[in-house]
OpenMM code with the backbone's topology and positions (N, CA, C; nanometers):
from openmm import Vec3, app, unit

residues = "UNK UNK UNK UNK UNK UNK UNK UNK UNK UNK UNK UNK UNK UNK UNK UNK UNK UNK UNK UNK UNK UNK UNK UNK UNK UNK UNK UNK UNK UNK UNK UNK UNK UNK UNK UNK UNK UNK UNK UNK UNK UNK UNK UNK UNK UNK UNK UNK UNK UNK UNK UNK UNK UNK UNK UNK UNK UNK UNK UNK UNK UNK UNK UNK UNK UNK UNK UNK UNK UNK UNK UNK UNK UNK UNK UNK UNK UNK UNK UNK UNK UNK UNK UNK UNK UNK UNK UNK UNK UNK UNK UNK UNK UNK UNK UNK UNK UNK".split()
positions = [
    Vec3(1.6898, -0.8758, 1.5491),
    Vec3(1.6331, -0.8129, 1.4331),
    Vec3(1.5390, -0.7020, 1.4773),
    Vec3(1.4960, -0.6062, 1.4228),
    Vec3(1.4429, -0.4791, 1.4027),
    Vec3(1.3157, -0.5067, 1.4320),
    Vec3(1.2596, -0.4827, 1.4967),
    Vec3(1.0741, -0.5332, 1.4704),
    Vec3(1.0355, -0.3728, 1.4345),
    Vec3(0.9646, -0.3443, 1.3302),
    Vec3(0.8883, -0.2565, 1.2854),
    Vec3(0.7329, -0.2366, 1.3452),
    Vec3(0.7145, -0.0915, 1.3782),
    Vec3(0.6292, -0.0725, 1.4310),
    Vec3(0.5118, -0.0352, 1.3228),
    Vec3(0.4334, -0.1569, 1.2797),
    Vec3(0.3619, -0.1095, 1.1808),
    Vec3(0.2447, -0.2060, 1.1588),
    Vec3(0.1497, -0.1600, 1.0542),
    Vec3(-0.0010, -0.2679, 1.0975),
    Vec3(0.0131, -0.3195, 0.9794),
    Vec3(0.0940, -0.2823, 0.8289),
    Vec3(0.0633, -0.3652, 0.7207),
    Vec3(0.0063, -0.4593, 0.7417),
    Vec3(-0.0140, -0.5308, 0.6609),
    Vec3(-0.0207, -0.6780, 0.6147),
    Vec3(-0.0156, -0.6513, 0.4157),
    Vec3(-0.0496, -0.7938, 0.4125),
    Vec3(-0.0254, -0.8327, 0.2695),
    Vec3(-0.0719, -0.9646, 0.2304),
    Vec3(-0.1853, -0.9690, 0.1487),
    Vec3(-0.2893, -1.0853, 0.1370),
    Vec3(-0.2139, -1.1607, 0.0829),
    Vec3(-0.1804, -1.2921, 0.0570),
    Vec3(-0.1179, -1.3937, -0.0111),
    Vec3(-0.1698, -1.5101, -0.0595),
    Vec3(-0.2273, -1.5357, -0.1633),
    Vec3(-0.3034, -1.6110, -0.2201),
    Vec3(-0.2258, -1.7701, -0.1615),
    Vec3(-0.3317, -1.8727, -0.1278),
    Vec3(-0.2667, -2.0032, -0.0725),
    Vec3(-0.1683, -2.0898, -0.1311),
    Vec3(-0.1492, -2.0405, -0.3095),
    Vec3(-0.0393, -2.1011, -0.3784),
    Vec3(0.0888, -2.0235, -0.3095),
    Vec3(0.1084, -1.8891, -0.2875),
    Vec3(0.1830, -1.8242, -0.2911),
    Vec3(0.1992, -1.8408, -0.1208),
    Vec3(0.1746, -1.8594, -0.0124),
    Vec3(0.1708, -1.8931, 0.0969),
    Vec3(0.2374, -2.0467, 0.0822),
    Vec3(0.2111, -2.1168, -0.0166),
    Vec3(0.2705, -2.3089, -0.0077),
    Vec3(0.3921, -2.2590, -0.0409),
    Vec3(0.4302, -2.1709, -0.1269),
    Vec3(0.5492, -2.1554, -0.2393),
    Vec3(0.6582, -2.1266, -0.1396),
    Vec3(0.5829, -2.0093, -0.0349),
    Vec3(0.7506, -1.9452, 0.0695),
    Vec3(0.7624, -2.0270, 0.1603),
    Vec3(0.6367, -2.0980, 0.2235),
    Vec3(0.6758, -2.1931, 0.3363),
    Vec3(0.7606, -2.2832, 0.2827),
    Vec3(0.7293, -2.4123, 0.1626),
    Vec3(0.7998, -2.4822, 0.1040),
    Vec3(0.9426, -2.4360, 0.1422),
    Vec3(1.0040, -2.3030, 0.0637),
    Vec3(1.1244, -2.2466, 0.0898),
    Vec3(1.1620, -2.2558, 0.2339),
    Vec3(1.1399, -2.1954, 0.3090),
    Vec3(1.1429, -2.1800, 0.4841),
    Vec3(1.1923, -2.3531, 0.5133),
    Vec3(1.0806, -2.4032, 0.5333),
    Vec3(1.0754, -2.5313, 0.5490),
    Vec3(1.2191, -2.6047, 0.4597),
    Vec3(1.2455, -2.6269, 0.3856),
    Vec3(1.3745, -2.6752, 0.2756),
    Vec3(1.5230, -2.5991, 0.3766),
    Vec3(1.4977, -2.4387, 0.4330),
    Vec3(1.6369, -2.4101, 0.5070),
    Vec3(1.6101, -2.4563, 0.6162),
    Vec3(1.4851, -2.4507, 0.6753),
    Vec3(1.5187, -2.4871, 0.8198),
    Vec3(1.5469, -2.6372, 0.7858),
    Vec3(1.5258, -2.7130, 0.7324),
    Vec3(1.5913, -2.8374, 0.7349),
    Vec3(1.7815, -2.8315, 0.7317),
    Vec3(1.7688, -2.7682, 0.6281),
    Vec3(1.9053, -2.7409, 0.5438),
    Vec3(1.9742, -2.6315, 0.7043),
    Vec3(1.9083, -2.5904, 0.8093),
    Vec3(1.9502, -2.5384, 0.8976),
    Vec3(1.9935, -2.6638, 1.0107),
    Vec3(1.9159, -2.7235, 1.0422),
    Vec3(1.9132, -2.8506, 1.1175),
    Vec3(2.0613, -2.9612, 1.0647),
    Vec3(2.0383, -2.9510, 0.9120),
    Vec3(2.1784, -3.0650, 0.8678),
    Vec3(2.3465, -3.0042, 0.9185),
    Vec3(2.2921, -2.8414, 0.9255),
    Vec3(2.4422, -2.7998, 0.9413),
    Vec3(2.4433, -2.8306, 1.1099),
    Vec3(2.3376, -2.8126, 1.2055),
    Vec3(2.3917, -2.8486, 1.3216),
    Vec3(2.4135, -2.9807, 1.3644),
    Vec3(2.3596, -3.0515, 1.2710),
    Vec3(2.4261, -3.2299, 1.3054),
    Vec3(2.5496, -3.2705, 1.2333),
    Vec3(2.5725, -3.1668, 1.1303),
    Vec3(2.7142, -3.1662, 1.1027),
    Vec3(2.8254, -3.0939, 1.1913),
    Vec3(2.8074, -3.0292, 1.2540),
    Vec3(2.9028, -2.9624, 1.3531),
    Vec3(2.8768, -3.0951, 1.5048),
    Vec3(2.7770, -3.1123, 1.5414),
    Vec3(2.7723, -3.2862, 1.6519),
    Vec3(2.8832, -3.3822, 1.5981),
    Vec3(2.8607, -3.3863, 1.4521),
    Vec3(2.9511, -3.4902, 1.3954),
    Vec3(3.0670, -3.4668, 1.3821),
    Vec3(3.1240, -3.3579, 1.3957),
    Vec3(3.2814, -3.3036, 1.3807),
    Vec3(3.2897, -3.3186, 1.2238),
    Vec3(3.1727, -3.2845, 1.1323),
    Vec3(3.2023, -3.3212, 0.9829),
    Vec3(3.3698, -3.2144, 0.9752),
    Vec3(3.3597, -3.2549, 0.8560),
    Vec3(3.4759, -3.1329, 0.8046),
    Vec3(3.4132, -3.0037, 0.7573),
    Vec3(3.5316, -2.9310, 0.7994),
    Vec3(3.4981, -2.7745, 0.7860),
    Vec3(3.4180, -2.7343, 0.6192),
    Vec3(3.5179, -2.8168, 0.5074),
    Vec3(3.4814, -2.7359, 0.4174),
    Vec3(3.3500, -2.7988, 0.3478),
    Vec3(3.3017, -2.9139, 0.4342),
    Vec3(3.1438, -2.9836, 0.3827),
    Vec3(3.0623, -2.8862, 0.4871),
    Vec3(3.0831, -2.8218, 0.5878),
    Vec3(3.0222, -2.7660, 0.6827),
    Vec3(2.9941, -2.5755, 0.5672),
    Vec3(3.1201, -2.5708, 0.5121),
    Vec3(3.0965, -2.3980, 0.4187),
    Vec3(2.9911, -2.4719, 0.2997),
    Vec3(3.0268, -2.6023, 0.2474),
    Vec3(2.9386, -2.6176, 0.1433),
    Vec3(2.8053, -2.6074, 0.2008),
    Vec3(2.7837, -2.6482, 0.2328),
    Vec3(2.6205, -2.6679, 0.3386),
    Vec3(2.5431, -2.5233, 0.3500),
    Vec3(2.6904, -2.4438, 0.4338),
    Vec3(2.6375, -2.3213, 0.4866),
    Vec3(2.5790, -2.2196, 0.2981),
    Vec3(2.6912, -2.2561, 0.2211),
    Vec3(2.6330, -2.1672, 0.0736),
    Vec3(2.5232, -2.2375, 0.0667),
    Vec3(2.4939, -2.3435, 0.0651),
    Vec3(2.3452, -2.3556, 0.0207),
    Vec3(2.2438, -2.3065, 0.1004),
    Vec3(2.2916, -2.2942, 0.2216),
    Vec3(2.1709, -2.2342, 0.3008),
    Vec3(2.1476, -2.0399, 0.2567),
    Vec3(2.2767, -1.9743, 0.2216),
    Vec3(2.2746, -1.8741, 0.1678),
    Vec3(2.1817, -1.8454, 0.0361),
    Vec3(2.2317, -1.9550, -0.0691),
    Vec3(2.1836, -1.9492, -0.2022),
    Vec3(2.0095, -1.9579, -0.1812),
    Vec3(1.9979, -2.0662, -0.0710),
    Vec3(1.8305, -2.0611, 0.0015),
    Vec3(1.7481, -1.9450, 0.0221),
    Vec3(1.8357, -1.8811, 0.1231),
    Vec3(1.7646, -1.7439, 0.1334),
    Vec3(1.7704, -1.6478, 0.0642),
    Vec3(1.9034, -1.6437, -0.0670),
    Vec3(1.8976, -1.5345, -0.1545),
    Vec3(1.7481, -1.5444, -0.2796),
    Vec3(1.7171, -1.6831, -0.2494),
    Vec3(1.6288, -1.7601, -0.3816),
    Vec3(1.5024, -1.7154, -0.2604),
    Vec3(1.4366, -1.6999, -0.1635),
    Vec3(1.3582, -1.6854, -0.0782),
    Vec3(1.3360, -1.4722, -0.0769),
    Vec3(1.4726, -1.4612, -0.0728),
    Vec3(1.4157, -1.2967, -0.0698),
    Vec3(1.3938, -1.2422, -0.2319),
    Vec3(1.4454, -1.3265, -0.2967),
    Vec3(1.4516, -1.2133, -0.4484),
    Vec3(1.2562, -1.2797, -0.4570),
    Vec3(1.2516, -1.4005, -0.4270),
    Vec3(1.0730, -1.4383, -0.4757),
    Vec3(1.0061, -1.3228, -0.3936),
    Vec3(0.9875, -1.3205, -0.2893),
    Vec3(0.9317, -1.2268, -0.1936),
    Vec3(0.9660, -1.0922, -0.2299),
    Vec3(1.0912, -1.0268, -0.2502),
    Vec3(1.1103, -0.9170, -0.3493),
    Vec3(1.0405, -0.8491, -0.4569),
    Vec3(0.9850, -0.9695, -0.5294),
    Vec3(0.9862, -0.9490, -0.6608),
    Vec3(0.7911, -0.9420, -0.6484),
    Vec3(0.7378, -1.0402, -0.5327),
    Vec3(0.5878, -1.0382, -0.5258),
    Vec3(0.5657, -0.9327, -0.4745),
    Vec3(0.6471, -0.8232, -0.4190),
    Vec3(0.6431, -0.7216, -0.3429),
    Vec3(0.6232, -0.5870, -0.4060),
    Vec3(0.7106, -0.6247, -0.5029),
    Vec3(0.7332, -0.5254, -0.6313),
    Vec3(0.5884, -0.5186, -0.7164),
    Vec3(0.5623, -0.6203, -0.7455),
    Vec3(0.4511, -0.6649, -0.8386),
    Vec3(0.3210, -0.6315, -0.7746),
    Vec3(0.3456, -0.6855, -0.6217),
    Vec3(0.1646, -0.6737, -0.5636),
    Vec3(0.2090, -0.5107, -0.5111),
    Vec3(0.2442, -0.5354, -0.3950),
    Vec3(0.2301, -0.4234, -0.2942),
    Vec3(0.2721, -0.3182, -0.3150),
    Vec3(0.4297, -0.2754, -0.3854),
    Vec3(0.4565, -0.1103, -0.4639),
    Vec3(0.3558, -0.1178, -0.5560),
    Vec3(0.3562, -0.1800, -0.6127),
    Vec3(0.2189, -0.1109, -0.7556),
    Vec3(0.1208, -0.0654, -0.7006),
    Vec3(0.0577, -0.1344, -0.6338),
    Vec3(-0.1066, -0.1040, -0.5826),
    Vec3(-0.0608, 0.0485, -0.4994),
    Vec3(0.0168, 0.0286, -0.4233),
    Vec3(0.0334, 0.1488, -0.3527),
    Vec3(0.0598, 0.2805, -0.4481),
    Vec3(0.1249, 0.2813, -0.5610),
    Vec3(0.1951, 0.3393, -0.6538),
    Vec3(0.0186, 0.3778, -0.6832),
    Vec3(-0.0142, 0.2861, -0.7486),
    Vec3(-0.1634, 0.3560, -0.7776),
    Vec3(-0.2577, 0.4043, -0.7141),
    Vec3(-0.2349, 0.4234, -0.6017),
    Vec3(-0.3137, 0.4725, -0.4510),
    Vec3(-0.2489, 0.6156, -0.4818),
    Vec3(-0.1443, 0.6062, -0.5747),
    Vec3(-0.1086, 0.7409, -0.5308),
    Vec3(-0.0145, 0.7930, -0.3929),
    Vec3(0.0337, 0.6254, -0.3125),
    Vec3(0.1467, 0.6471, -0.2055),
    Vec3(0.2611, 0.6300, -0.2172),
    Vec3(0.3247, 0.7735, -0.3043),
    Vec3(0.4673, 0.7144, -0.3386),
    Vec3(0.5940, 0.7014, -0.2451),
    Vec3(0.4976, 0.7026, -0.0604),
    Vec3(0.5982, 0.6594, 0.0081),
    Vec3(0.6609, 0.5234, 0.0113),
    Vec3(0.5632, 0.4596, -0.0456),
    Vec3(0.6138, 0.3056, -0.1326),
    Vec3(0.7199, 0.2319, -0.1729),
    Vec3(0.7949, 0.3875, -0.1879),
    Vec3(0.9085, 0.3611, -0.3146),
    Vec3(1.0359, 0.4054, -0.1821),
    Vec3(0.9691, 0.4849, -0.1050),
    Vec3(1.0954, 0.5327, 0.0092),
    Vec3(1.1139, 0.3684, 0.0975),
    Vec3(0.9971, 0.3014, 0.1081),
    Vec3(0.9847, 0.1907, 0.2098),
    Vec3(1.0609, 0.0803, 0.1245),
    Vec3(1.0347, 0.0694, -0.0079),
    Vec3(1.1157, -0.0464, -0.0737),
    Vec3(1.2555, 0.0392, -0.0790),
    Vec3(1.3579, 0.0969, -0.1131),
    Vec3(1.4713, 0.1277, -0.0810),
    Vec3(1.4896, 0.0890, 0.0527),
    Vec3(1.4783, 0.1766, 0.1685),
    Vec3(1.4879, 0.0712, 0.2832),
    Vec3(1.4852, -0.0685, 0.2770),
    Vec3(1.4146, -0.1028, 0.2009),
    Vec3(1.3833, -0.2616, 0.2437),
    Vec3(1.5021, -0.3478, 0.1706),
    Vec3(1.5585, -0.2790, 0.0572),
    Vec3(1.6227, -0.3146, -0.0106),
    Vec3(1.8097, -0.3391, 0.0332),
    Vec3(1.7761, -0.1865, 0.1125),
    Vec3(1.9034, -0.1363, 0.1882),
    Vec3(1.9641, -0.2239, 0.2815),
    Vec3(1.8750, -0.3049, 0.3790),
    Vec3(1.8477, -0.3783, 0.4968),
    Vec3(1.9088, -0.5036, 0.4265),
    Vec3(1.7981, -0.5519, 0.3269),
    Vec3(1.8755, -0.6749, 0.2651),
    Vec3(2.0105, -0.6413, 0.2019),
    Vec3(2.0899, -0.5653, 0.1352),
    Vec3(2.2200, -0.5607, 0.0920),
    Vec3(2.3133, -0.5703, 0.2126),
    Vec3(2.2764, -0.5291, 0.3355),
    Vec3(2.3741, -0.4770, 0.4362),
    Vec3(2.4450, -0.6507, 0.4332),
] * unit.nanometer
topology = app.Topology()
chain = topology.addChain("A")
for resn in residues:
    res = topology.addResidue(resn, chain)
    for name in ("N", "CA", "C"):
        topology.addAtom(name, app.Element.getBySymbol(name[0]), res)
């Protein structure tokens, strides 16, 4: 993955810090079941079911983070008056569609 050369950050109130770990935590489990299902020789198509949920996981993980992104960090910036904001969320957006 890409490491970006950059100092952001982005304050996250401690509900909202429980909310994405929770998520994280739920795939990496849901990451762990698919590799003891491949030890086990499960079957292939309980091994794709598994794998969509781990998808549907992270699609439900980026649209939350998306959407707090939208709400906290383009706005505030938007009202700073940095409408490079809007060039950085396209990118960001771009990255996730690929």
């Amino acid at each position: 993955m890409e490491e970006r050369a950059c100092c952001k950050t982005t304050r996250r109130t401690e509900e909202e810090k429980k909310k994405l770990i929770h998520r994280l935590n739920r795939m990496e489990g849901q990451i762990r079941g698919l590799r003891g299902m491949i030890e086990r020789d499960a079957y292939c198509t309980d091994i794709l079911t598994q794998c969509a949920a781990v998808h549907a996981a992270l699609h439900a993980f980026n649209l939350e983070l998306t959407e707090r992104h939208i709400r906290g960090c383009v706005v505030r910036e938007l009202q700073e008056g940095k409408t490079e904001a809007i060039d950085d969320l396209i990118g960001a957006l771009q990255r996730l569609m690929k």
